[in-house]
N, CA, C and O of each residue as an XYZ file, in Angstrom:
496
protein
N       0.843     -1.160      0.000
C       0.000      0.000      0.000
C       0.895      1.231      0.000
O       1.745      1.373      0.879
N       0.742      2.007     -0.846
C       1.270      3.473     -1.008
C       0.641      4.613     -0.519
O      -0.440      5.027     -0.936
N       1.371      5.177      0.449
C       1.119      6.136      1.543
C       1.113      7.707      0.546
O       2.045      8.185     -0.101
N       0.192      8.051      0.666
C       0.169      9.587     -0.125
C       0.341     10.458      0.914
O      -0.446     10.196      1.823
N       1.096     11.446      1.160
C       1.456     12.512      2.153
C       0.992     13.916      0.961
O       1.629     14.222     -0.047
N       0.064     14.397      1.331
C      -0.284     15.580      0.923
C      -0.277     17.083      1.571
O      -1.010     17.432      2.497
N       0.577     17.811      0.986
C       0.170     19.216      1.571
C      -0.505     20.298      1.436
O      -0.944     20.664      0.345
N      -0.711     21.111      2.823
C      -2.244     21.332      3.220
C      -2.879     22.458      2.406
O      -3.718     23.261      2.813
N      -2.417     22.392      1.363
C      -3.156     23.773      0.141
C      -4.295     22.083     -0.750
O      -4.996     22.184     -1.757
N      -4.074     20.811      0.062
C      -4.907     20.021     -0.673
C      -6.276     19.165      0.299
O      -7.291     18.521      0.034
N      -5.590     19.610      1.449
C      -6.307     19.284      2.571
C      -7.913     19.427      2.448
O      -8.489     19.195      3.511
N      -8.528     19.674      1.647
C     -10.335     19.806      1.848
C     -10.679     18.989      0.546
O     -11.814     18.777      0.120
N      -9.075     18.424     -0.200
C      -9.837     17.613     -1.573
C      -9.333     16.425     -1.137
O     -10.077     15.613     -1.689
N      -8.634     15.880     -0.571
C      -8.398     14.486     -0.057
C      -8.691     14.035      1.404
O      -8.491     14.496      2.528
N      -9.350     12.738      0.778
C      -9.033     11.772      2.538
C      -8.082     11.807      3.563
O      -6.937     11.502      3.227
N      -8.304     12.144      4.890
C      -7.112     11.858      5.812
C      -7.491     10.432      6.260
O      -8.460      9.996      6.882
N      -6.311      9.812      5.689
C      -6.422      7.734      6.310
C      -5.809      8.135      8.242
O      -5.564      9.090      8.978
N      -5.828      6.877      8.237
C      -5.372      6.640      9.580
C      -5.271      5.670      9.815
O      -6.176      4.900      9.493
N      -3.955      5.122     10.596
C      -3.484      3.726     10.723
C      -1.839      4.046     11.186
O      -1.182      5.033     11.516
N      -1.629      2.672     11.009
C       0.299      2.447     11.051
C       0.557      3.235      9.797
O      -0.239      3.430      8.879
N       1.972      3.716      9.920
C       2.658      4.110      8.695
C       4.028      2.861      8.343
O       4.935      2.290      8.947
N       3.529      2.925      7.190
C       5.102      2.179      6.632
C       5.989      2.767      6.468
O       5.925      3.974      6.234
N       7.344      1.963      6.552
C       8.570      2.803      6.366
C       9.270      1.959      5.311
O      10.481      2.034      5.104
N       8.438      1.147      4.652
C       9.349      0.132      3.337
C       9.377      1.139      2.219
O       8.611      2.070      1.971
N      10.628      0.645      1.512
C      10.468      1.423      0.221
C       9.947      1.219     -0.699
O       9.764      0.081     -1.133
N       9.475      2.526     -1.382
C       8.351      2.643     -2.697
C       6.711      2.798     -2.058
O       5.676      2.536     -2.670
N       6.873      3.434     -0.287
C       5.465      3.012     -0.108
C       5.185      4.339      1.099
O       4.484      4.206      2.102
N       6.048      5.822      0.630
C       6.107      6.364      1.130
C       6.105      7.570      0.228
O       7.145      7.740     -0.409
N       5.157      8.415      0.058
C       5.615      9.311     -1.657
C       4.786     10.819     -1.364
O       3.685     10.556     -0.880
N       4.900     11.646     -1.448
C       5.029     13.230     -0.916
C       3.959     13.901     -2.309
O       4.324     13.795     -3.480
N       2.988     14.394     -2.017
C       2.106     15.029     -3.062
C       2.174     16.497     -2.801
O       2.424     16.979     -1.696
N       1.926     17.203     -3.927
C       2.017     18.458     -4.093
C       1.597     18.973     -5.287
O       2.185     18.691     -6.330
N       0.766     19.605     -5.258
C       0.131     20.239     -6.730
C       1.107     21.424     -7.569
O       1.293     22.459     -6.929
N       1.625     21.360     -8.702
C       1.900     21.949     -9.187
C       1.937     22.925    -10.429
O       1.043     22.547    -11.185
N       2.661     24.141    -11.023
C       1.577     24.377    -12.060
C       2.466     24.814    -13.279
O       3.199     25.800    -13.201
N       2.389     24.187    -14.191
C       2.689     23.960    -15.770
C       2.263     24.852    -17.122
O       1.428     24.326    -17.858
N       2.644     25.818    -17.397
C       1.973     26.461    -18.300
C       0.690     27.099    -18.261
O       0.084     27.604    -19.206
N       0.226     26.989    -16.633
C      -1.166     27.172    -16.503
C      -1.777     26.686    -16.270
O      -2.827     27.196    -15.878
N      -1.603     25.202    -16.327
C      -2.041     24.263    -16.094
C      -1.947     23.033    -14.474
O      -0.833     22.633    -14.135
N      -2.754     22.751    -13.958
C      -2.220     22.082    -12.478
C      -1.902     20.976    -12.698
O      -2.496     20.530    -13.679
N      -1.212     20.280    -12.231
C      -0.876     18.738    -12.534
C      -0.442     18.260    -10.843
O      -0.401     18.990     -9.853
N      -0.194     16.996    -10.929
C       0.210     17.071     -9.147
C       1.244     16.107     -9.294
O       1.167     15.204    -10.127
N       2.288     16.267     -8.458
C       3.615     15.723     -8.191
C       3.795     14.755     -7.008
O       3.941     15.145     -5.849
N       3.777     13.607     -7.343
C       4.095     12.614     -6.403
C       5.636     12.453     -6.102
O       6.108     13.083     -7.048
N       6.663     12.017     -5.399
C       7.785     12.173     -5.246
C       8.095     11.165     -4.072
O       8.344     11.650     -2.968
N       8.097      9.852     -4.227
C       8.761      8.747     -3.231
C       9.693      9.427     -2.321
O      10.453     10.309     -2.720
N       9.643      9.043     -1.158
C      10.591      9.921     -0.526
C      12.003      9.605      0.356
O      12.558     10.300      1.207
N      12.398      8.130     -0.249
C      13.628      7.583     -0.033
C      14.160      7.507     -1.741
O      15.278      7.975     -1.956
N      13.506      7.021     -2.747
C      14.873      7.425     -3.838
C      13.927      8.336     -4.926
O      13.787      8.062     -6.118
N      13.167      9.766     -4.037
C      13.084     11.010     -5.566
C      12.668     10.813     -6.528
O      12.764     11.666     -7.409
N      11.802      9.162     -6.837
C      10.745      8.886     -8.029
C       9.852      9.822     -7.843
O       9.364     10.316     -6.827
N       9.659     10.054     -9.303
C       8.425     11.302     -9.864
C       7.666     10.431    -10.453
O       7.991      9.442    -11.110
N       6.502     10.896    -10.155
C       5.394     10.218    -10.676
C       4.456     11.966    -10.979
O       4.559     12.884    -10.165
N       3.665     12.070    -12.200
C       3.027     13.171    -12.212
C       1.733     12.662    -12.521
O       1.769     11.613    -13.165
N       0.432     13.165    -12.210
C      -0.806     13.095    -12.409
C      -1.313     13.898    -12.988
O      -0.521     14.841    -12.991
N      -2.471     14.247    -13.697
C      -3.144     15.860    -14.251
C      -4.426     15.900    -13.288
O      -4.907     16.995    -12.993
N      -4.928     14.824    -12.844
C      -6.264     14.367    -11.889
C      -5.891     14.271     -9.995
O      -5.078     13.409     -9.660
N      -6.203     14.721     -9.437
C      -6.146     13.440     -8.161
C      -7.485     12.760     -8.054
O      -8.463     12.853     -8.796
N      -7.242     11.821     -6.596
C      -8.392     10.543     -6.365
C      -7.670      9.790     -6.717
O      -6.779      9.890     -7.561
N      -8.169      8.458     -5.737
C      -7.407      7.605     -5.805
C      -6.889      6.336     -6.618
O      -5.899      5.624     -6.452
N      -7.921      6.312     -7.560
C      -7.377      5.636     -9.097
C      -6.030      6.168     -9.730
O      -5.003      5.490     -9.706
N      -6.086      7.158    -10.178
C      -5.447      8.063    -11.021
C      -3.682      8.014    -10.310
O      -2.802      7.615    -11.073
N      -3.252      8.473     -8.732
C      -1.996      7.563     -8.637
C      -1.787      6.025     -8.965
O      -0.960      5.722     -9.826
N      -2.463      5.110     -8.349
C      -2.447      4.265     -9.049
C      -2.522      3.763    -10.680
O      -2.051      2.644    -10.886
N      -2.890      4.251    -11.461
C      -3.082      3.928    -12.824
C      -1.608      4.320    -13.366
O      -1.027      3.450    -14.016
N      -0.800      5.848    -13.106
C      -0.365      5.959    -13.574
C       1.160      5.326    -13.329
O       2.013      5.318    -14.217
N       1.385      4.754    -11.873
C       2.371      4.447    -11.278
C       2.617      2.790    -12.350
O       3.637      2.362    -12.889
N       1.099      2.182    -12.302
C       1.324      1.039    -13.056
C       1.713      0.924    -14.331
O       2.387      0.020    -14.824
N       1.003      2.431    -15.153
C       1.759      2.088    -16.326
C       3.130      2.749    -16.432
O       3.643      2.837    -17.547
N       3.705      3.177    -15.451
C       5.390      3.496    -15.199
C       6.128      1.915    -14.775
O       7.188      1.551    -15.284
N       5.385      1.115    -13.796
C       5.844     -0.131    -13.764
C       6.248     -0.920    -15.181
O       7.364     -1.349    -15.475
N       4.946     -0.993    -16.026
C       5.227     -1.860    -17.285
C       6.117     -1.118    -17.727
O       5.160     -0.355    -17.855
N       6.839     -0.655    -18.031
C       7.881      0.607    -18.967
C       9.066      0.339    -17.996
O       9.792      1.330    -18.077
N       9.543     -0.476    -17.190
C      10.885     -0.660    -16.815
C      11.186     -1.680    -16.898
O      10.898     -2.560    -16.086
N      11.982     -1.845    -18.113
C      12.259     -3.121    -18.313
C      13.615     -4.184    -17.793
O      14.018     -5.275    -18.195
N      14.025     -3.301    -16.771
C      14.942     -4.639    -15.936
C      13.991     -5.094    -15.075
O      14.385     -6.088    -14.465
N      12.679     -4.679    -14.738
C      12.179     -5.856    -13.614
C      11.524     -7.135    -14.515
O      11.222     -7.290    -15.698
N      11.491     -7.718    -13.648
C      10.846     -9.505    -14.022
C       9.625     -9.508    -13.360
O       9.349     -9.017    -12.265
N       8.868    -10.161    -14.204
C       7.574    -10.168    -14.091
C       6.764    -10.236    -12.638
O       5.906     -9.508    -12.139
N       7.528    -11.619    -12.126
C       7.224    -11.797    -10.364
C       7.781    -10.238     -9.821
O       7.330    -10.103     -8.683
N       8.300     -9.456    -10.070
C       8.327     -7.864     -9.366
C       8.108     -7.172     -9.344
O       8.401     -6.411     -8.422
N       7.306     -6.812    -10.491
C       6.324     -6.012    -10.959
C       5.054     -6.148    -10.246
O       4.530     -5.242     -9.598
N       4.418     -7.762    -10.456
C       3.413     -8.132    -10.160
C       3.468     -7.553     -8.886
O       2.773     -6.556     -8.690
N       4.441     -8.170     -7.631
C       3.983     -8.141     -6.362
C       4.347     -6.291     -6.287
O       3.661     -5.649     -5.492
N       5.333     -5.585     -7.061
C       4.659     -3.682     -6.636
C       3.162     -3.343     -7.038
O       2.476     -2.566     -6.375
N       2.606     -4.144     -8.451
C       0.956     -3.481     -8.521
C       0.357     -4.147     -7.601
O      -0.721     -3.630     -7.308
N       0.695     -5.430     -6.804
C      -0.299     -5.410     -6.001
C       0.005     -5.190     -4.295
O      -0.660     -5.260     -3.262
N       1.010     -4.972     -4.565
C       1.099     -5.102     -2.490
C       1.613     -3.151     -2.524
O       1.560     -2.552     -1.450
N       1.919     -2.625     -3.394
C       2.272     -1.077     -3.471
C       1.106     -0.405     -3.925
O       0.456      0.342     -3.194
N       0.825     -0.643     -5.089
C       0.202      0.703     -5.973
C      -0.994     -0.125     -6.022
O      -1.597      0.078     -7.075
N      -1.550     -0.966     -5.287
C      -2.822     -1.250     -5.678
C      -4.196     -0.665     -4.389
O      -5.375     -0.988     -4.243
N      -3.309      0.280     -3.683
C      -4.417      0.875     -2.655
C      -3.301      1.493     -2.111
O      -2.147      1.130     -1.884
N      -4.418      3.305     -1.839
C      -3.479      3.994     -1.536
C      -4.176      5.060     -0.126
O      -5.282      5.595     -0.040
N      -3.210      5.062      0.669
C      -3.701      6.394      1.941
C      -3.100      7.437      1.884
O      -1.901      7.689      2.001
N      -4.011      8.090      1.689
C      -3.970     10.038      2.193
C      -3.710     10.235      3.556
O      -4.310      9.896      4.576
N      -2.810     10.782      3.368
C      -2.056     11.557      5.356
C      -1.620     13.108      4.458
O      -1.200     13.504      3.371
N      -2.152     13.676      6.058
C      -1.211     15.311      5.970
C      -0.077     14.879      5.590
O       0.112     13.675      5.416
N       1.003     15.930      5.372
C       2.310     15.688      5.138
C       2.762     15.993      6.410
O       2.286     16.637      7.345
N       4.100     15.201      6.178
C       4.613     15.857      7.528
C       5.406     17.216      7.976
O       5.815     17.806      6.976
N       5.632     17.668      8.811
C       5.949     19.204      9.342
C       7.344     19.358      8.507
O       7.538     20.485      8.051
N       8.217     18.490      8.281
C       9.396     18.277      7.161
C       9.042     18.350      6.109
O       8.236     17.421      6.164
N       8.942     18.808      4.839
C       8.805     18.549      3.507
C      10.210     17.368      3.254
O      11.225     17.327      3.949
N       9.962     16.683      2.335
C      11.063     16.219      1.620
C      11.822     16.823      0.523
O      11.263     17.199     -0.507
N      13.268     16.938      0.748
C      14.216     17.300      0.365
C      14.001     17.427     -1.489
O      14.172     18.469     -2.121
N      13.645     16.257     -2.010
C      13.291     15.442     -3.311
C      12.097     16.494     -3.992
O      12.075     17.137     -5.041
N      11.105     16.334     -2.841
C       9.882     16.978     -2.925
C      10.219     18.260     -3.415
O       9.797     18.552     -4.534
N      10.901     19.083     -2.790
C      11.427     20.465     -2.933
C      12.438     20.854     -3.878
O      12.186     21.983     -4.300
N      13.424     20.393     -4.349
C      14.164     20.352     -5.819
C      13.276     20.065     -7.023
O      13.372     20.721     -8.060
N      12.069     18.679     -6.798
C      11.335     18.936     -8.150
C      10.558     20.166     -8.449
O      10.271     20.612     -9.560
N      10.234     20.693     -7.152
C       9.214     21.912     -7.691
C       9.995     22.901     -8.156
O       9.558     23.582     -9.084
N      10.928     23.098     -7.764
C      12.164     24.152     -7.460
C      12.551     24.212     -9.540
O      12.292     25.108    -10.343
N      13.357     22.594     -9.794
C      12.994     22.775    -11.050
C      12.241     22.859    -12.070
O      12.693     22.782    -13.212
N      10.804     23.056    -11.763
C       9.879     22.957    -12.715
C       9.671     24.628    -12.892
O       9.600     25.394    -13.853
N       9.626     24.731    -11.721
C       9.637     26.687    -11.722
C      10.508     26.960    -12.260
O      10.363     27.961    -12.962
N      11.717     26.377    -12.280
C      12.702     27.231    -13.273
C      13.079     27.191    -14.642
O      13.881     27.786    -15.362
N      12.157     26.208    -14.770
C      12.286     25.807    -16.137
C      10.936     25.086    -16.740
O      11.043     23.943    -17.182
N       9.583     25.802    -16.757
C       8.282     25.968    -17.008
C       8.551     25.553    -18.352
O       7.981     24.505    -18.654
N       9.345     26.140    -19.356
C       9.115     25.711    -20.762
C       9.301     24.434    -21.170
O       8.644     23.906    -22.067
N      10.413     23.766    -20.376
C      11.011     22.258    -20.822
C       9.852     21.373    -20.013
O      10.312     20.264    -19.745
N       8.401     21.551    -19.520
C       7.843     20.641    -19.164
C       6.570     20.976    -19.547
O       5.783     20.118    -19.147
N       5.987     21.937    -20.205
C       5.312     22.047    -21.294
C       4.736     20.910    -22.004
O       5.532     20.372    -22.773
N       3.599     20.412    -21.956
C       2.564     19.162    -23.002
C       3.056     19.922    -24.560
O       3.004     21.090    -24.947
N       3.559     18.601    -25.228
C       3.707     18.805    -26.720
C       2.650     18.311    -27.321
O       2.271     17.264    -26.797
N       1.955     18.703    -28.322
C       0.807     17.692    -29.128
C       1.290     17.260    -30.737
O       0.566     16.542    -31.427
């Protein structure tokens, strides 16, 4: 299960879960809405190795959907490893505040998107 940590400019559009927190990796990931040409998109950001994951939606399909089709697209894993991240990671996910720390990861991606708005621009 993948822990969504959201901060509080999102707080009245997501669930606050409640429970144990995990501390395994790939199951710990930092949300933050961000904005693109004008456009909002939201930034997921694992918060032991700085995977980006981006959404244009939140709710809780939409991390999931897109994390899975980032799974199929890496092709050093083997099938048995994939399988068990869509289902024991990305196949159900909890909303928590973030915590009083931002992550480090969290804060360089936004950092570069602001500084460089044009290179992340939707091409058609």
């Amino acid at each position: 299960m993948a822990q969504l940590f959201y901060s509080p400019d999102l707080a009245n559009r997501l669930p606050h879960n409640t429970g144990k927190i995990s501390q395994k990796p790939l199951r710990r990931w930092q949300l933050s809405p961000v904005k693109i040409d004008n456009k909002t998109y939201y930034l997921y950001v694992e918060e032991e190795t700085g995977l980006p994951v981006f959404t244009d939606k939140l709710g809780e399909g939409k991390f999931s959907q897109v994390a899975i089709n980032f799974l199929n697209k890496m092709p050093f894993l083997v099938d048995p490893q994939r399988t068990w991240l869509m289902q024991n990671v990305f196949s159900f996910n909890l909303y928590r505040p973030i915590p009083s720390a931002e992550n480090e990861k969290l804060k360089n991606y936004l950092q570069i998107i602001a500084n460089h708005q044009a290179e992340f621009k939707e091409t058609h």
